[in-house]
N, C-alpha and C positions, 0 to 999 in steps of 0.2 A: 571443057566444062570444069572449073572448078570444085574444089569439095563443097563448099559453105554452098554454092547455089542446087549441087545435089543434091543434101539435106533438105534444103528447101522445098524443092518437088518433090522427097520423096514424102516430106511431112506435110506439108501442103495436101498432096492425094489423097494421102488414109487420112486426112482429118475431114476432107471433104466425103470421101467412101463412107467411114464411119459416122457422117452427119446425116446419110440417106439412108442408110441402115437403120439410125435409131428409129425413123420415122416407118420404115419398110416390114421391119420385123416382126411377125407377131407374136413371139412370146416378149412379154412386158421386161423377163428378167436378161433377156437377149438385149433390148433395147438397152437397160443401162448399162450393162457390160459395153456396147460400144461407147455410149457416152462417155464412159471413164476412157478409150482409146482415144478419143476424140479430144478430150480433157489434155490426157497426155502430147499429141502431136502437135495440140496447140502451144503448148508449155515448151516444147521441141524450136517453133517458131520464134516465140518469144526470144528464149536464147540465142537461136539467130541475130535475134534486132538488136543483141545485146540488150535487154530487159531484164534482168536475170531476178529483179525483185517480182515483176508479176509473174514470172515462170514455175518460180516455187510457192509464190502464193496459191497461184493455179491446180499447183500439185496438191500444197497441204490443206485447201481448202477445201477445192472442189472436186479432186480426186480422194483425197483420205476423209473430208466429214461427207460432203451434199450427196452424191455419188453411192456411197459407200451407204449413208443411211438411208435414199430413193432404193440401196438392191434390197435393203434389209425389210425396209417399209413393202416395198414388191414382192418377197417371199413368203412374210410371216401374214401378209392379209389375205383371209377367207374372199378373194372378189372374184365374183364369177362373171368373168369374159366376153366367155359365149354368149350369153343374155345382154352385156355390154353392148357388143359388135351384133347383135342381131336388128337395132335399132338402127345403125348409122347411113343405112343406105335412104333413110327417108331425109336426113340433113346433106348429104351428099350436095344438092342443085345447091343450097343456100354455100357451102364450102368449096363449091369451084366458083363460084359468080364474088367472096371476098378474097379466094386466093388470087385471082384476076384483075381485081381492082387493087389489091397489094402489089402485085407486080407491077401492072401499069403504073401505082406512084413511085417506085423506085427505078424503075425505068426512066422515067420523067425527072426525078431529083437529080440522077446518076447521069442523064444529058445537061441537063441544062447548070449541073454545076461547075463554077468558073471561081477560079482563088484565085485574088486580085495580088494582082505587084505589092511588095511590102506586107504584107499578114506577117511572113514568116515571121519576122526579124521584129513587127511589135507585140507577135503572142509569145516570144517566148521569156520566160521568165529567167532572172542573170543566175547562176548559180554559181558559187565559188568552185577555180580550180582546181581537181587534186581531188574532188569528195566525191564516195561513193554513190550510184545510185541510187542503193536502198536508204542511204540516209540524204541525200537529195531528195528523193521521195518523200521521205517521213518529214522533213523541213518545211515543204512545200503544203501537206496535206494538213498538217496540226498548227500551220500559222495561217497562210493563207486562205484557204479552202475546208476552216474546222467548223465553222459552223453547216456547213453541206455535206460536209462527212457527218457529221450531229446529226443532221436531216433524213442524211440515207439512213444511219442506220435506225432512226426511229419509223421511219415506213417499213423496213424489213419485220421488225420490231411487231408493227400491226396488224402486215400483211401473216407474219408466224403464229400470231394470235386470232386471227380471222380463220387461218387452215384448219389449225385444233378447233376452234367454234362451230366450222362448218362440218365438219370430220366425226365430231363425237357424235358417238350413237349407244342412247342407255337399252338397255334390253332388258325385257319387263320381268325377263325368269332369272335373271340374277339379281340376287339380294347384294345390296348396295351398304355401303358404309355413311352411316348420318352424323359428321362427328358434330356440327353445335346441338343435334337432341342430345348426344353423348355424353356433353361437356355443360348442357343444362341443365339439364336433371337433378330431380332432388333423392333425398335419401330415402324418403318413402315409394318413389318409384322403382328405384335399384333393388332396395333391400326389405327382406321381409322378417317380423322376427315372430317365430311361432312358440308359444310355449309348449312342451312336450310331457304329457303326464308321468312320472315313472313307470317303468315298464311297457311304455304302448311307443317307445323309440324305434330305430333301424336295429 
């Protein structure tokens, strides 16, 4: 056995272990901590395949921001759990009958898929000899493929602004800040001017 396919299995396992894990575990801040392991052994692979652009991206993205801010978002929110999970066993039948029909269709894609002769050799695109992947990459994503990189990230873009929409919750015993009454307001709202007789002052 050589080295580079030891690596392999060993990152290969813990990225699979730690992928059951997140879903097994029940404390919510257990589960990301695997995710960030999972994160990592996947970034372990990557370099394998010689990828080394998505390996660090892997790292600086989705282990140092997404990762990092789901443990943060998981720690500092008041959600209570227990009342969560005391619900789940009535949706239970409805989530083994689509985990079921999930597996069945990738069961069925993962058979009956067949790569015809020649693919290879007409998807891939010529890159110049000698150049890096990361800038192969970047060459490829900002000329070819810039309008769908545009696209992605303006559905992330929506989908970020859908979470907060759905997410925020005002709470009626905290006094709230109203800045356009703040910034409308006139001078006889804000200000009051009393004349003060002599003598009858503070």
């Amino acid at each position: 056995m050589t080295l580079p396919l030891f690596f392999f299995y060993v990152f290969s396992i813990i990225t699979v272990a730690s992928a059951l894990m997140v879903i097994a575990a029940r404390n919510p801040v257990h589960s990301v901590l695997f995710l960030i392991l999972a994160f990592v052994n996947s970034a372990g692979l990557f370099m394998l395949a010689g990828a080394e652009f998505l390996a660090l991206i892997l790292i600086v993205v989705y282990v140092g921001a997404v990762a990092v801010l789901f443990l943060f978002v998981t720690m500092m929110l008041d959600v209570d759990f227990a009342s969560l999970r005391s619900g789940m066993l009535q949706y239970a039948p409805v989530g083994v009958v689509v985990g079921v029909i999930l597996l069945l269709e990738l069961l069925l894609v993962g058979g009956s898929f067949v790569l015809p002769t020649g693919v290879e050799a007409s998807a891939t695109v010529p890159i110049e000899a000698g150049i890096e992947n990361t800038r192969a990459i970047g060459q490829l994503l900002y000329t070819r493929y810039v309008f769908l990189f545009q696209g992605a990230g303006g559905v992330l873009l929506v989908a970020m602004i859908g979470a907060i929409v759905l997410t925020l919750r005002h709470k009626s015993n905290v006094k709230r800040q109203d800045v356009f009454r703040q910034t409308g307001r006139k001078r006889s709202e804000a200000v009051e001017l009393v004349k003060v007789k002599s003598g009858q002052g503070l």
